[in-house]
DOROPA-546777 format. One record per atom (N, C-alpha, C): residue in three letters; atom name; x, y, z. Coordinates in steps of 0.2 Angstrom, whole numbers, plus 2048, in hexadecimal, padded with zeros to 3 digits. Layout:
BEGIN
+------+------+-----+-----+-----+
: rest : atom :  c1 :  c2 :  c3 :
+------+------+-----+-----+-----+
:  ala :   CA :   X :   Y :   Z :
...
+------+------+-----+-----+-----+
***
This chain:
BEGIN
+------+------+-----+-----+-----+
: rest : atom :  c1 :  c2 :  c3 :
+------+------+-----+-----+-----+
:  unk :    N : 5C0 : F54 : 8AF :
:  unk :   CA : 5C3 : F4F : 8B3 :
:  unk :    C : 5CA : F4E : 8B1 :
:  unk :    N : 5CE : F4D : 8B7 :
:  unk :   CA : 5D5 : F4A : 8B4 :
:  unk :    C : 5D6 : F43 : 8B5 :
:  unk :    N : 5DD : F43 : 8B2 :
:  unk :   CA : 5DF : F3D : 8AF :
:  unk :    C : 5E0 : F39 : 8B5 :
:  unk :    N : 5E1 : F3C : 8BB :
:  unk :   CA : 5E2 : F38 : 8C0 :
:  unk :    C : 5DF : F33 : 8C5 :
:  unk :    N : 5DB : F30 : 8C1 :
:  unk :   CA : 5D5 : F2A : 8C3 :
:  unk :    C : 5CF : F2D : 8C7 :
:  unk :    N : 5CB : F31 : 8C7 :
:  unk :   CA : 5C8 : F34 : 8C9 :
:  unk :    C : 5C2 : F30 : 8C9 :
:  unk :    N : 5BC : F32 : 8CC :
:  unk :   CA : 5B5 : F2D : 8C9 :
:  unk :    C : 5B0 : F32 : 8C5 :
:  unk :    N : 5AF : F33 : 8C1 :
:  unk :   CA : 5A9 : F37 : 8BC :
:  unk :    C : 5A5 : F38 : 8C3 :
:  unk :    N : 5A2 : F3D : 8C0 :
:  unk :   CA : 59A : F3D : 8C6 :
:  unk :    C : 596 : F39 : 8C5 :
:  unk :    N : 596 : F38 : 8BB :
:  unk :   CA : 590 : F34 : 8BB :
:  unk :    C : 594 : F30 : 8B6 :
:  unk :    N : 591 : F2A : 8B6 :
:  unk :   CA : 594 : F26 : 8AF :
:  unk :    C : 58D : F21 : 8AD :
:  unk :    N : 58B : F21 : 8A6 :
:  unk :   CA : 584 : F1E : 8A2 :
:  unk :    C : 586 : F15 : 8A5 :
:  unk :    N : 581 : F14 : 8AA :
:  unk :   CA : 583 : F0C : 8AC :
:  unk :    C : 57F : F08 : 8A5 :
:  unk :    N : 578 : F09 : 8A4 :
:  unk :   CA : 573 : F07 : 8A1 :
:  unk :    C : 56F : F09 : 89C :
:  unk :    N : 56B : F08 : 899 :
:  unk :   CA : 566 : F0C : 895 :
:  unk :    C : 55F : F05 : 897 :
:  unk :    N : 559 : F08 : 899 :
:  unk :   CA : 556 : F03 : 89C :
:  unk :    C : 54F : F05 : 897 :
:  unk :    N : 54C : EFE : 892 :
:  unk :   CA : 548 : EFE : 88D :
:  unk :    C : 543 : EF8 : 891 :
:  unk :    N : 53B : EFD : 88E :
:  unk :   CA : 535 : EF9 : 893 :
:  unk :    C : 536 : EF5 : 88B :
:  unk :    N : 532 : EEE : 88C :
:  unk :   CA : 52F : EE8 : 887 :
:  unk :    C : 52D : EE7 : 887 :
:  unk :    N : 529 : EE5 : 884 :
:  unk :   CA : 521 : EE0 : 883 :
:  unk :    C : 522 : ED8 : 882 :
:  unk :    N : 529 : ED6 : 881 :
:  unk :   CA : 52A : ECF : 881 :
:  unk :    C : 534 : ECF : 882 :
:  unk :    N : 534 : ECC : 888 :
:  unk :   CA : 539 : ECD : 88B :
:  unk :    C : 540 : EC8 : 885 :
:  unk :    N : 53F : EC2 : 883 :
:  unk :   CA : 53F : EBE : 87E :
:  unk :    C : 541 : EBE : 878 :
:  unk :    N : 53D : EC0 : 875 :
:  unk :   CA : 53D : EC6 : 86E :
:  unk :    C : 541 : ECD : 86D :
:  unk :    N : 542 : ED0 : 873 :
:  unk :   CA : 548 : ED5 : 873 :
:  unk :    C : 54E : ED5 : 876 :
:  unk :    N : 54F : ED0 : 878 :
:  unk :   CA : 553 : ECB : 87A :
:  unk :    C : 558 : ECA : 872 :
:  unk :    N : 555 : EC6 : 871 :
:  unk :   CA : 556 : EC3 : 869 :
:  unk :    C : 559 : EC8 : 864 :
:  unk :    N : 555 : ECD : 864 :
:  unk :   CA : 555 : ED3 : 85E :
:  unk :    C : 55A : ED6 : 861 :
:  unk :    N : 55E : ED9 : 863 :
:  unk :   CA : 561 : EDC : 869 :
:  unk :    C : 568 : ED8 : 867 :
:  unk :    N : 568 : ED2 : 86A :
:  unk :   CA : 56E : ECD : 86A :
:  unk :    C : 56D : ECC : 860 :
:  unk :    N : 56A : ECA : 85C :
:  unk :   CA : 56E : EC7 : 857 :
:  unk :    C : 56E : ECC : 853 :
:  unk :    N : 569 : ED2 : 855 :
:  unk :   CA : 56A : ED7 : 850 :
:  unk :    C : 56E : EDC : 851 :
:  unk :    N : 572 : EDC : 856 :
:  unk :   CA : 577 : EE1 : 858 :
:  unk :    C : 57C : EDF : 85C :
:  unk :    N : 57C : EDA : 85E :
:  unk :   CA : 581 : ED5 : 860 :
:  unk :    C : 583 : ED6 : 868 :
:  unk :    N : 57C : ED9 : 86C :
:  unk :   CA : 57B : ED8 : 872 :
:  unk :    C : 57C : ED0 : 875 :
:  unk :    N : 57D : ED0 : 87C :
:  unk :   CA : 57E : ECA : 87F :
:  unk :    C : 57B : ECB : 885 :
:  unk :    N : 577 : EC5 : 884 :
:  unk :   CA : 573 : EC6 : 88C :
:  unk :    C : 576 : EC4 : 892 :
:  unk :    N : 578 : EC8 : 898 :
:  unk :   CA : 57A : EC8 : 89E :
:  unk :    C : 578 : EC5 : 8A3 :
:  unk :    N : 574 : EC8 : 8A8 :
:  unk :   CA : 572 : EC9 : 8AF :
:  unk :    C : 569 : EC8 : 8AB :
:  unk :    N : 566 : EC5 : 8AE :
:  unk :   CA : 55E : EC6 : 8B0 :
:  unk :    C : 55E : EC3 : 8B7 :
:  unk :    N : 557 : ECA : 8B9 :
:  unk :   CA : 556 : ECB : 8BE :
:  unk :    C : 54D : EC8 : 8C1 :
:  unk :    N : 54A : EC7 : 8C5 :
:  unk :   CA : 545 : EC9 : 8C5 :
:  unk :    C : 544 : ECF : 8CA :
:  unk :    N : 540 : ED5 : 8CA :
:  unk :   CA : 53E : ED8 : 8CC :
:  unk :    C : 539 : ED9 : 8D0 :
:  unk :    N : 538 : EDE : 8D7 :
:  unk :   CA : 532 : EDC : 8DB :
:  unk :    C : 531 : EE3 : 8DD :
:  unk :    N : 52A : EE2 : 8E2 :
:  unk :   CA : 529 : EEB : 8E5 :
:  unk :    C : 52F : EED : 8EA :
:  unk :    N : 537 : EE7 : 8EA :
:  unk :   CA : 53A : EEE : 8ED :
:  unk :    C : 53D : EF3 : 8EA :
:  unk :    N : 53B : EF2 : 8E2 :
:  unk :   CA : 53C : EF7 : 8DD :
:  unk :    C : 537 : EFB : 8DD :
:  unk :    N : 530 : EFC : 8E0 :
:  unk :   CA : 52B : EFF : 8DC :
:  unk :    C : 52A : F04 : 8DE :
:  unk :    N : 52F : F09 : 8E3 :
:  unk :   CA : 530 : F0F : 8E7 :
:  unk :    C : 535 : F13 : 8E0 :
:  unk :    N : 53A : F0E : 8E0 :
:  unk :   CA : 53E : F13 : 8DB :
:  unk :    C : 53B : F13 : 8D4 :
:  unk :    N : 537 : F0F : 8D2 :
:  unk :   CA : 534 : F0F : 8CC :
:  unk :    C : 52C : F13 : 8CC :
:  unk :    N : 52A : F15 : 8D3 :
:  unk :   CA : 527 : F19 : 8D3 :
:  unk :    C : 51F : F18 : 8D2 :
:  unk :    N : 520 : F10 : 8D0 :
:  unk :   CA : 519 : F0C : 8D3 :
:  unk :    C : 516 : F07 : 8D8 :
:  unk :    N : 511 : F06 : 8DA :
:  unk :   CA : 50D : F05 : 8E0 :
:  unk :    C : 511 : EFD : 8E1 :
:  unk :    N : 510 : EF8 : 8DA :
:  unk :   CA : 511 : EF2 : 8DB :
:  unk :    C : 515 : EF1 : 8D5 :
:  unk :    N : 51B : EEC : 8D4 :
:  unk :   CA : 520 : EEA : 8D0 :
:  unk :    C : 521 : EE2 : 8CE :
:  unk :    N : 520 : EE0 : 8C9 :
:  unk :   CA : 522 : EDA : 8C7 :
:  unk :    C : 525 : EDA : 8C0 :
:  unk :    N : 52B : ED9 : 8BE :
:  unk :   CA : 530 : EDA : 8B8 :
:  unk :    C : 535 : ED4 : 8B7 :
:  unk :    N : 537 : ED4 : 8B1 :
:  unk :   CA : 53C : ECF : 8AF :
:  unk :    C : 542 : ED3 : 8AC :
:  unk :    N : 546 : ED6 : 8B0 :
:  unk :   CA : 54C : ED9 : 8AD :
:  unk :    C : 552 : ED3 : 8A9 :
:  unk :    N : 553 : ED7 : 8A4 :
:  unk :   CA : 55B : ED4 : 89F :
:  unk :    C : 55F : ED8 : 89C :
:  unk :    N : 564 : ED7 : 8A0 :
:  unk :   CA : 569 : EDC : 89F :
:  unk :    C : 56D : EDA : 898 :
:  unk :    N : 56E : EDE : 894 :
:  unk :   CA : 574 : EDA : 88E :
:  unk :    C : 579 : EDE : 88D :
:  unk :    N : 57D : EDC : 88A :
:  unk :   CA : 584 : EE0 : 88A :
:  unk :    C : 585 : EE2 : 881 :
:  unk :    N : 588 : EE8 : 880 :
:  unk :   CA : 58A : EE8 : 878 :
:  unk :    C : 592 : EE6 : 879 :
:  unk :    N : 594 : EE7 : 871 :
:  unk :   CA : 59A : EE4 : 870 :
:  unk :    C : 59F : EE9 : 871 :
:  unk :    N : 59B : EF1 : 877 :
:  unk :   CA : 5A2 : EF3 : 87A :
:  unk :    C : 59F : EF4 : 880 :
:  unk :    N : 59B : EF0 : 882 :
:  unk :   CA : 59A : EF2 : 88A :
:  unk :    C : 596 : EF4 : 88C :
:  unk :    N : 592 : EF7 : 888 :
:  unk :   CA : 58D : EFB : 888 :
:  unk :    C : 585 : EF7 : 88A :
:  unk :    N : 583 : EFC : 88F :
:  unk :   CA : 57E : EF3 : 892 :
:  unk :    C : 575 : EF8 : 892 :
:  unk :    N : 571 : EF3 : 890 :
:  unk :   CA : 569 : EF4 : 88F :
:  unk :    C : 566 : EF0 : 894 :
:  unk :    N : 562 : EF2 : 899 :
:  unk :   CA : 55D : EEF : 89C :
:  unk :    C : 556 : EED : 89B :
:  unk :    N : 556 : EE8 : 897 :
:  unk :   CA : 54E : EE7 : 894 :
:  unk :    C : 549 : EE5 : 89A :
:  unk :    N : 542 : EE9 : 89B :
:  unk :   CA : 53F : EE7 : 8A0 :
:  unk :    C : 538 : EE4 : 89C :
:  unk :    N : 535 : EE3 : 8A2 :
:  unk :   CA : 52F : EDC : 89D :
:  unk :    C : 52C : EDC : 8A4 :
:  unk :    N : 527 : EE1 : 8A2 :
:  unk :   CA : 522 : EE2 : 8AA :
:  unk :    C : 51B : EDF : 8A9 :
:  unk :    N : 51D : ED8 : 8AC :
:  unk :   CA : 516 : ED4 : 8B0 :
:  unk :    C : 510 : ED7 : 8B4 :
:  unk :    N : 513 : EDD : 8B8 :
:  unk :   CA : 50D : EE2 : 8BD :
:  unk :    C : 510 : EE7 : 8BE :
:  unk :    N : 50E : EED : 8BC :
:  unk :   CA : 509 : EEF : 8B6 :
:  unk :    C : 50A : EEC : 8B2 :
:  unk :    N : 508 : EEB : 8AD :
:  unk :   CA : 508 : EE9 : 8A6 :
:  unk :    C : 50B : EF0 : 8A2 :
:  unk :    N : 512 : EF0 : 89F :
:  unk :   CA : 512 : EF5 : 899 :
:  unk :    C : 50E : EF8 : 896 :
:  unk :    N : 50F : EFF : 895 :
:  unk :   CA : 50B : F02 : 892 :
:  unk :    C : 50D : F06 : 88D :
:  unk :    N : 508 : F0A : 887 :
:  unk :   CA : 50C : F0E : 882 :
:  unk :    C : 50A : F09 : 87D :
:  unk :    N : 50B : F0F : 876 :
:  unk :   CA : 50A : F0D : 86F :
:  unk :    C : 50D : F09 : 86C :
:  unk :    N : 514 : F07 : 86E :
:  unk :   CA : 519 : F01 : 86D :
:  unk :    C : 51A : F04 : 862 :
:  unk :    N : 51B : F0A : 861 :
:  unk :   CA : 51D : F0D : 85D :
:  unk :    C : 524 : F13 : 85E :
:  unk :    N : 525 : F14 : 859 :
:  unk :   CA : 52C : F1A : 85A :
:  unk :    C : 52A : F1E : 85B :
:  unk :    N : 52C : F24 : 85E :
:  unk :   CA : 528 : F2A : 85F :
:  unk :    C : 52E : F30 : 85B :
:  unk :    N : 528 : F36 : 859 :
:  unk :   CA : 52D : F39 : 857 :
:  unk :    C : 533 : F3C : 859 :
:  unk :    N : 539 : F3E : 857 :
:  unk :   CA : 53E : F41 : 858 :
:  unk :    C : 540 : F48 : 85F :
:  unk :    N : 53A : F4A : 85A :
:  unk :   CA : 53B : F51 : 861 :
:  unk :    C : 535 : F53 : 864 :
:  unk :    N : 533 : F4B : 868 :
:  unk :   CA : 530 : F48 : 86D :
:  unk :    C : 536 : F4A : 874 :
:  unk :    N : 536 : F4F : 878 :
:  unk :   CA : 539 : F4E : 87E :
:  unk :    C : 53B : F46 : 881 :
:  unk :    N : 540 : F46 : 881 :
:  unk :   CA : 543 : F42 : 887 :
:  unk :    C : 546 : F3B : 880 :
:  unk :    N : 548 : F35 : 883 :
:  unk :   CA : 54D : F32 : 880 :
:  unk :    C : 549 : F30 : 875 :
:  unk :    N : 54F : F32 : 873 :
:  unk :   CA : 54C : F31 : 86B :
:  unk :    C : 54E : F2C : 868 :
:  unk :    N : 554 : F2A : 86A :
:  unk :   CA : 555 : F23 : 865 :
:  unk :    C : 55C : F1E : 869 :
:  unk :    N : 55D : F19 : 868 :
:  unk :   CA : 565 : F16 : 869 :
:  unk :    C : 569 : F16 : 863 :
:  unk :    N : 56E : F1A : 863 :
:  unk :   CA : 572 : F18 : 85B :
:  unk :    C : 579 : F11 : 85B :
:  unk :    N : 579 : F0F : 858 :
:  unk :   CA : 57D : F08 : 856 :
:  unk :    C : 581 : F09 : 853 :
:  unk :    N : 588 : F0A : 851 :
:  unk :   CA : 58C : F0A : 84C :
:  unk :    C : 58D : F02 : 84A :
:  unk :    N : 58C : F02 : 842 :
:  unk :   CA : 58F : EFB : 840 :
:  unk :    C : 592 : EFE : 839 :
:  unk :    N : 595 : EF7 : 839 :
:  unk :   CA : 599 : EF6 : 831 :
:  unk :    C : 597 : EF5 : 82B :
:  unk :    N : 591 : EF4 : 82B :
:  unk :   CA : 58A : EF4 : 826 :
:  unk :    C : 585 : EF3 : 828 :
:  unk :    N : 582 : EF9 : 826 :
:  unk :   CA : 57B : EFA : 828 :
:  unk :    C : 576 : EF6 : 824 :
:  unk :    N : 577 : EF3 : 81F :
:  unk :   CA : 573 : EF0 : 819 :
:  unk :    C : 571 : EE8 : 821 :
:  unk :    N : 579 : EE5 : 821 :
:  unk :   CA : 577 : EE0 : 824 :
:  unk :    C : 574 : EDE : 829 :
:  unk :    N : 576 : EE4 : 82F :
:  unk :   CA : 570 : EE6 : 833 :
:  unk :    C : 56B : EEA : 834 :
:  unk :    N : 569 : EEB : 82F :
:  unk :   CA : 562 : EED : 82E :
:  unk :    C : 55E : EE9 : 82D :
:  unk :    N : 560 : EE3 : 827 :
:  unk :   CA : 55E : EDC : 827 :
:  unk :    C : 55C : ED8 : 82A :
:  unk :    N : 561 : ED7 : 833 :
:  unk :   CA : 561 : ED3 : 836 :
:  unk :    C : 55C : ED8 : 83B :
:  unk :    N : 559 : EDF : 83B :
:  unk :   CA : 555 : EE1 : 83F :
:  unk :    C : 54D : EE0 : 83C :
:  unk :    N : 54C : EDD : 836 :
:  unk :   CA : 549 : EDC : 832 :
:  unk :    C : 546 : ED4 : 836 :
:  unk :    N : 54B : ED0 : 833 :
:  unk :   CA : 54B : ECB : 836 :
:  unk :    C : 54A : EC9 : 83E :
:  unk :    N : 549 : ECC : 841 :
:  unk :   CA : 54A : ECC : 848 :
:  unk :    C : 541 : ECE : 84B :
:  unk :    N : 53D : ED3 : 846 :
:  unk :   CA : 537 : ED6 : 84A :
:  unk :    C : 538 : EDD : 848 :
:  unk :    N : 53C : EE0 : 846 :
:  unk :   CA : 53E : EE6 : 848 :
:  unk :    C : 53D : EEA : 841 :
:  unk :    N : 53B : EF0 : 83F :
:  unk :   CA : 53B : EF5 : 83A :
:  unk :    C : 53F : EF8 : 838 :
:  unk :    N : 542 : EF9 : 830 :
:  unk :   CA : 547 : EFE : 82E :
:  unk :    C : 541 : F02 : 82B :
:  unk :    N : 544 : F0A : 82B :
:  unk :   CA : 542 : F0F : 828 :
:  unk :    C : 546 : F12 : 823 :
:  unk :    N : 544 : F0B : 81E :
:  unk :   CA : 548 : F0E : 818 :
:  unk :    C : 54A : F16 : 815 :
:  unk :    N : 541 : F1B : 817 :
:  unk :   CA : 544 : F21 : 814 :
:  unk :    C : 549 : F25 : 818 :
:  unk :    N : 549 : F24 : 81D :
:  unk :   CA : 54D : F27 : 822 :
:  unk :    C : 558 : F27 : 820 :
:  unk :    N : 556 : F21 : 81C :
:  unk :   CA : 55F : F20 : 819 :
:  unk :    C : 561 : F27 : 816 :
:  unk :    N : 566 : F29 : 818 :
:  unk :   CA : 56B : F2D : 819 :
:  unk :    C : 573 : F2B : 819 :
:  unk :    N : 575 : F2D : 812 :
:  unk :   CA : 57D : F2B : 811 :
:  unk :    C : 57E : F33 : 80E :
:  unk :    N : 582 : F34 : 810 :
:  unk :   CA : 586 : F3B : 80E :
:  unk :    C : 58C : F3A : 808 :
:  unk :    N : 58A : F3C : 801 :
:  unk :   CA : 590 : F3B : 7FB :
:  unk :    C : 589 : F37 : 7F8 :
:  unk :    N : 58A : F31 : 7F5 :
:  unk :   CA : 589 : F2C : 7F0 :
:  unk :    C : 584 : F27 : 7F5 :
:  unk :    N : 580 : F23 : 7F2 :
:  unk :   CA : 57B : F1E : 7F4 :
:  unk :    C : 581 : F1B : 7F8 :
:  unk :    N : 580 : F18 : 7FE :
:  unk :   CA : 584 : F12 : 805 :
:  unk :    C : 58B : F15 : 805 :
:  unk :    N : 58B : F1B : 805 :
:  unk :   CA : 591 : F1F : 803 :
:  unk :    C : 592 : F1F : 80C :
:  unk :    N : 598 : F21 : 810 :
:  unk :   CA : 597 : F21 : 817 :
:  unk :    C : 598 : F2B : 817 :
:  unk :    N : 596 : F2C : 81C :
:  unk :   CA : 591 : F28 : 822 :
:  unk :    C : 58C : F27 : 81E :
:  unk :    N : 589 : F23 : 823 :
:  unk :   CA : 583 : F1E : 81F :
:  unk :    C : 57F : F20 : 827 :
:  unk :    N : 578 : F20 : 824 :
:  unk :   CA : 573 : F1F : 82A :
:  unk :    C : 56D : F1D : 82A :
:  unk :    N : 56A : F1A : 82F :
:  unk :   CA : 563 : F16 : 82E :
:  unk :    C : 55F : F16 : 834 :
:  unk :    N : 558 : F19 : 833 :
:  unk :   CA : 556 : F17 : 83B :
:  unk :    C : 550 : F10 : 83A :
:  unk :    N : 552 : F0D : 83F :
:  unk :   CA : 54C : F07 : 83F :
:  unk :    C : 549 : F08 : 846 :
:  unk :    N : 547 : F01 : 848 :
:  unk :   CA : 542 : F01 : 84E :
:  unk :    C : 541 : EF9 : 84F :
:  unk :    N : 543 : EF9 : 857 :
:  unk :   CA : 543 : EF5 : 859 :
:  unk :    C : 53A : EF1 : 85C :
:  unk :    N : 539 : EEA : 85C :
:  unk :   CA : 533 : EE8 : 85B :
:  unk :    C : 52C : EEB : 860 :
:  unk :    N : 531 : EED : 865 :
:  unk :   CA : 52C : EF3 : 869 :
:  unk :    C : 52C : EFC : 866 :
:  unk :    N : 52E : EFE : 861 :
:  unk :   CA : 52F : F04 : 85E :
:  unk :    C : 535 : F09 : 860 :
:  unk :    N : 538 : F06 : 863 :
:  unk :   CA : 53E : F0A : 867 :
:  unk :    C : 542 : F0C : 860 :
:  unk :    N : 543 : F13 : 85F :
:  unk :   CA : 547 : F11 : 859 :
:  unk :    C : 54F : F13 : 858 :
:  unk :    N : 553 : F10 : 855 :
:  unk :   CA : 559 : F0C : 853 :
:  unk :    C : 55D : F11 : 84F :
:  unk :    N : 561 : F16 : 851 :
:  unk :   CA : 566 : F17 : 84A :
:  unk :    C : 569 : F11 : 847 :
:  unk :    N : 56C : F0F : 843 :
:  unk :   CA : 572 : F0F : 840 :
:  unk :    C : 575 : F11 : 83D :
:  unk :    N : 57D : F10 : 83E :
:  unk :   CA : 582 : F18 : 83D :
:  unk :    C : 587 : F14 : 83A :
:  unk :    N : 58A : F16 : 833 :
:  unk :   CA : 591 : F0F : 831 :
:  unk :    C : 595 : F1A : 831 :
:  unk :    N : 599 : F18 : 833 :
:  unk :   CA : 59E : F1F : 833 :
:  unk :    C : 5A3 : F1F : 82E :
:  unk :    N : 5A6 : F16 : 82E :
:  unk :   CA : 5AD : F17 : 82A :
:  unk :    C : 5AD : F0F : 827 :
+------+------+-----+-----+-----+
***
């Protein structure tokens, strides 16, 4: 692409996460990573073609990060959610984790803690000396989606 104002072919609008409580990740989301909620939607079957089911009824919420960066939480009333609502492993095909950069992983880890949500203390990873940067952690969010944290500098 050049510099010329051009439009990408594609650009990441969203990243869209099913929930089990629209409410509580809502919450987790915004206080523990400093999302902001946006747009909510209600959803109906004249989704249920591109979502590729018979019948649809959902409670979308959009949030924003602190660079723009936007998540689609949905909360399906019919069908009902489905799934183990745990992390899956790694090199499981198809999406594996959301990573976060923060300036202390200690404190938002804590507040992922506090929110519902899982740290995986063995998976910490600093390169050089204990809380040395980078620094790394993965946790999980209250439905098991699981969460890098990245402090790089």
């Amino acid at each position: 692409m050049s510099g010329g104002g051009e439009v990408p072919a594609a650009s990441l609008a969203h990243v869209g996460i099913c929930v089990s409580d629209l409410e509580r990740s809502t919450r987790f989301y915004c206080e523990a990573l400093g999302f902001v909620a946006v747009d909510a939607h209600d959803v109906g079957d004249t989704f249920a073609r591109l979502m590729e089911l018979e019948h649809v009824e959902l409670r979308s919420q959009f949030i924003r990060g602190p660079n723009g960066e936007r998540l689609e939480l949905l909360a399906f009333r019919a069908p009902a959610a489905e799934g183990e609502g745990r992390r899956r492993p790694l090199n499981r095909l198809g999406l594996t984790h959301l990573c976060f950069r923060v300036r202390n992983v200690d404190e938002v880890a804590q507040r992922i803690r506090r929110l519902g949500g899982e740290v995986h203390d063995h998976t910490r990873t600093a390169l050089g000396a204990p809380r040395a940067v980078p620094d790394f952690v993965y946790c999980s969010d209250p439905d098991g989606i699981r969460i890098e944290l990245m402090r790089l500098e």
